[in-house]
C-alpha positions, 0 to 999 in steps of 0.5 A, spaced: 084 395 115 087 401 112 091 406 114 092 413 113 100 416 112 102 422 113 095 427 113 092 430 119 085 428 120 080 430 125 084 433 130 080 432 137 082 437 142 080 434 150 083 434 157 087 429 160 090 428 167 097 430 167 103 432 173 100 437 178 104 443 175 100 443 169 093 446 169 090 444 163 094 439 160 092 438 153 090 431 149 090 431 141 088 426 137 092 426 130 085 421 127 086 417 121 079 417 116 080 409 117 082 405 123 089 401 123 091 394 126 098 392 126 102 386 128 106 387 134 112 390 134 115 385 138 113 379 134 113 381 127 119 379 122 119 381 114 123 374 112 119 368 110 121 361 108 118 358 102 123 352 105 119 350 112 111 355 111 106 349 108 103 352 101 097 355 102 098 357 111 099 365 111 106 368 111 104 375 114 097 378 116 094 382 112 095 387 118 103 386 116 102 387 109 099 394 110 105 396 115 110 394 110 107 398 105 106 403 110 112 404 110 115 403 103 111 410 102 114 413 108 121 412 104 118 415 097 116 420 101 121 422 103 126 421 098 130 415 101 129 412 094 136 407 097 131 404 102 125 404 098 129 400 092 134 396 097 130 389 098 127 389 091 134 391 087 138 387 093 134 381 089 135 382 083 127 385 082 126 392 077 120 398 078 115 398 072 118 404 068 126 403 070 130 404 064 135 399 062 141 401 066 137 405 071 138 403 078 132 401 083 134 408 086 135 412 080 129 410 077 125 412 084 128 419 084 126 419 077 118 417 077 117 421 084 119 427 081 116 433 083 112 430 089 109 425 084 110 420 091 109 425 097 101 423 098 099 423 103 096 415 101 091 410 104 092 403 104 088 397 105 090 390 105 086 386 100 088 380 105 094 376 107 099 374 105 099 366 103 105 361 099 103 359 092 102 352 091 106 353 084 112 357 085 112 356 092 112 363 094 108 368 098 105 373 095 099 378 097 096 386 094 094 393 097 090 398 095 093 405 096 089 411 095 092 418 093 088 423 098 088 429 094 085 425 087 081 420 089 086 415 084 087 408 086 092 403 084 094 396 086 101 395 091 103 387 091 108 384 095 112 377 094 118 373 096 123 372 092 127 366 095 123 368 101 126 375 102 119 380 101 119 385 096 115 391 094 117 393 087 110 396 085 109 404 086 102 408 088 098 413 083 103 418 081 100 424 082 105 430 084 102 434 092 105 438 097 105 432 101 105 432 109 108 432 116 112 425 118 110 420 123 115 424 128 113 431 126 105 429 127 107 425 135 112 430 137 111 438 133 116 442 133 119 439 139 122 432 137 127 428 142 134 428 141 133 422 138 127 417 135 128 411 130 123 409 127 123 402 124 121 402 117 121 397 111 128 394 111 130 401 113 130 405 120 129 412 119 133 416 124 132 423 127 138 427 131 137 434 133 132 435 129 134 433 123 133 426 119 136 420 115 135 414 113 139 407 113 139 400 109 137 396 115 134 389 114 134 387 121 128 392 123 122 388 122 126 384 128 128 390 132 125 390 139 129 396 142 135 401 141 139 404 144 146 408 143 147 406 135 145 397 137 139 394 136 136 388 140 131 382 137 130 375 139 137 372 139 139 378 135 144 384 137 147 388 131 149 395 129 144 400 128 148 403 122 152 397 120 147 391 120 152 386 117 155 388 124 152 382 128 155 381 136 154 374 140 148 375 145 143 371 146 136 373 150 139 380 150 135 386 153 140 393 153 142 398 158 146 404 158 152 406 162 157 411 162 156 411 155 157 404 154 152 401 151 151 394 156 147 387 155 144 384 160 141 375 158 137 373 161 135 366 158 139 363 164 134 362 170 141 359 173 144 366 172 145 373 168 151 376 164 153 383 163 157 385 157 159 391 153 156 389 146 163 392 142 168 389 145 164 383 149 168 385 155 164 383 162 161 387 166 159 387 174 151 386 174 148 392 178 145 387 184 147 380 184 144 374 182 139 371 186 135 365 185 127 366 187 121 361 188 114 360 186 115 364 179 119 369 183 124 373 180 129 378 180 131 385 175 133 391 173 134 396 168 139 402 168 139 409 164 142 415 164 146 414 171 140 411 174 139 403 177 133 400 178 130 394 181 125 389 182 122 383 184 117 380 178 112 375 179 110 369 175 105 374 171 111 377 169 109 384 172 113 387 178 111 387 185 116 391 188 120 397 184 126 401 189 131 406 185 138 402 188 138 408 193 132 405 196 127 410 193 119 406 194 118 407 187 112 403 186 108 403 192 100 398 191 101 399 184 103 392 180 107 394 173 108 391 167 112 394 162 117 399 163 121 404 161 127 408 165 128 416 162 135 416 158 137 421 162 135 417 168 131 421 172 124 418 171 121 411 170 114 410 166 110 403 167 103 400 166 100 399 172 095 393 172 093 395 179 089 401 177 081 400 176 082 401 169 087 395 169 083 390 164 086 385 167 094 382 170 096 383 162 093 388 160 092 395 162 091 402 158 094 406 164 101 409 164 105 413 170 110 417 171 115 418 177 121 422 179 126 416 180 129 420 185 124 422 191 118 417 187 113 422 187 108 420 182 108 426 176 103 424 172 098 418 170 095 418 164 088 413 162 090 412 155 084 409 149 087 401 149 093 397 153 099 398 152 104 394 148 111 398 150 114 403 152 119 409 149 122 414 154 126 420 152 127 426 157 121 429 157 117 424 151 114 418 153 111 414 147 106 409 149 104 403 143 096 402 143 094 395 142 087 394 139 083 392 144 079 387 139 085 383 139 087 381 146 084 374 146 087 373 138 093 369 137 097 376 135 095 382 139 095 388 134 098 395 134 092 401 133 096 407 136 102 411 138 102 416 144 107 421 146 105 424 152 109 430 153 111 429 161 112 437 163 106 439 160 101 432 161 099 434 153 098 428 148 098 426 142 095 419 139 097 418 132 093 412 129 099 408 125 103 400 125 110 404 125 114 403 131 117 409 134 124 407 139 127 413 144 134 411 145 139 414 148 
């Protein structure tokens, strides 16, 4: 399993089905030299206990300890040296090469100097990562490969009272670099705003412009939106991740500006709240009790509501805007995202022929929330792990298909899919990339 960062390889130029305005959508695949597998974002957590995981049962997968480096690198690479020396220096841990009285970050900006740390690299993972019998911490190594010289070096991860550390570097070799995640999926026009999850850290884009922030939740992050992050169990800030807020089973929604969460770990009842102040707010449609696996549910975005009626397969039967707009017709959706501005939704229909089966399907559609006009649908390599919607950028998160009957599916890809244009782009990586409002 290795993982190319930050290089355009093999670009493949095809065709694929797009809206009907477009006449010759483009489809690009931004090809690794290796094939990538990852953990899925949903499930994934970067802390350990040595205190509850058996010596010797593994700590994180392989497939995680090449994401975690992954994106340790992205930050060197960027020069976000806090982010790459916070879970080392918060715990005490130095770098080969720091100088008394240097900190973590100091040492980092000075080592990397010159674009000795830009790459592009690759990385494998020489195994998982397992709790040692002795010290009762886990531990696991990588290989990172500098494109341009060929010069290898070794990357190790461990715990320290069961918070993961990377205090190793890659082959030093000053290069020119290359394009980020979000310039390889999106070109010259990036959303609004992308947060990308990196190692502790989120790496967030405005307006074209980035930064990065300390962020020890990011591994457990499921969605974004406004400046909160949702996980299991889990709501805080986005900025400001000491800032944690009550909320349970939470999935968020955004109205006039406010950021809203819906739990749902009830099956009695729901309840909405704004997430700063914990004020209640009035739920879109009322709560209604549903048999034989049956139940309610609705997002709302950028002004826009809308319902369904979900099945004991956890996909939904029936999808109308709240104006009562049919915007589902024989399809059969999983996963779904409402546009941020609200004028379209996306899901994964398992009714098309190319559906793998109720659970898992590669195809991705797109309809005006307004009229429920279909404006695009799009066959993608692999199943669809998750969905990220922006105006007019839809991220589709690839699964590796070799991994669907594992107890883990895994991440092969990100797919932006441009829904003016119908073009694509597939970039092979472990990240995950959220479009919040």
């Amino acid at each position: 399993m290795k993982v190319l960062l930050a290089i355009l390889v093999g670009l493949l130029v095809g065709c694929a089905d797009g809206p009907e305005v477009v006449e010759e959508p483009t489809s690009t695949t931004v090809g690794a030299v290796f094939s990538p597998t990852t953990q899925a974002a949903v499930t994934t957590s970067t802390t350990h206990s040595s205190g509850t995981d058996p010596v010797g049962q593994e700590a994180w997968s392989a497939v995680e300890a090449e994401r975690h480096v992954t994106d340790f690198l992205a930050a060197l690479a960027a020069g976000a040296y806090e982010q790459a020396a916070w879970p080392a220096e918060n715990n005490g841990a130095s770098f080969s090469g720091q100088a008394n009285g240097e900190s973590a970050a100091e040492a980092l900006e000075r080592l990397c100097r010159n674009g000795a740390c830009a790459g592009p690299y690759a990385v494998h993972a020489d195994g998982p990562g397992v709790l040692d019998a002795a010290s009762g911490q886990a531990s696991s190594t990588v290989t990172v490969a500098h494109l341009g010289s060929g010069q290898t070096g070794t990357v190790r991860l461990g715990t320290l009272e069961g918070q993961l550390i990377i205090s190793d570097l890659p082959p030093l070799v000053p290069s020119a670099g290359g394009p980020s995640l979000v310039e390889m999926l999106f070109g010259e026009d990036i959303p609004d705003r992308v947060v990308v999850a990196r190692f502790d850290a989120f790496e967030i884009w405005e307006n074209g412009q980035s930064e990065w922030v300390t962020n020890w939740w990011a591994g457990a992050t499921f969605q974004v939106e406004g400046d909160v992050l949702a996980g299991y169990q889990l709501l805080a800030g986005l900025y400001e991740p000491q800032t944690e807020y009550e909320g349970v089973c939470p999935r968020l929604m955004n109205r006039d500006g406010e950021v809203l969460v819906i739990e749902q770990c009830d099956t009695a009842g729901w309840r909405m709240f704004e997430v700063i102040s914990g004020d209640p707010r009035p739920t879109p449609i009322p709560f209604e009790e549903r048999l034989d696996g049956e139940y309610l549910w609705f997002a709302e975005r950028g002004g826009t509501v809308v319902e369904g009626l979900g099945d004991a397969e956890g996909n939904l039967t029936r999808l109308t805007s709240q104006r009562g707009v049919d915007l589902l017709g024989d399809d059969y959706a999983g996963y779904l995202a409402l546009s941020t501005d609200g004028t379209r939704v996306a899901y994964v229909d398992h009714r098309d022929p190319a559906a793998f089966s109720h659970f898992w399907s590669p195809v991705v559609v797109v309809k005006d929330t307004s009229t429920g006009a279909e404006l695009g649908r799009w066959t993608l390599d692999n199943p669809v792990l998750s969905l990220e919607f922006a105006e007019s950028w839809l991220v589709a998160a690839e699964a590796d298909g070799d991994t669907l009957g594992g107890d883990k599916v895994q991440q092969a890809a990100l797919v932006a899919i441009n829904v003016e244009t119908g073009a694509t782009t597939r970039v092979e990586t472990p990240t995950r990339v959220f479009l919040p409002s």
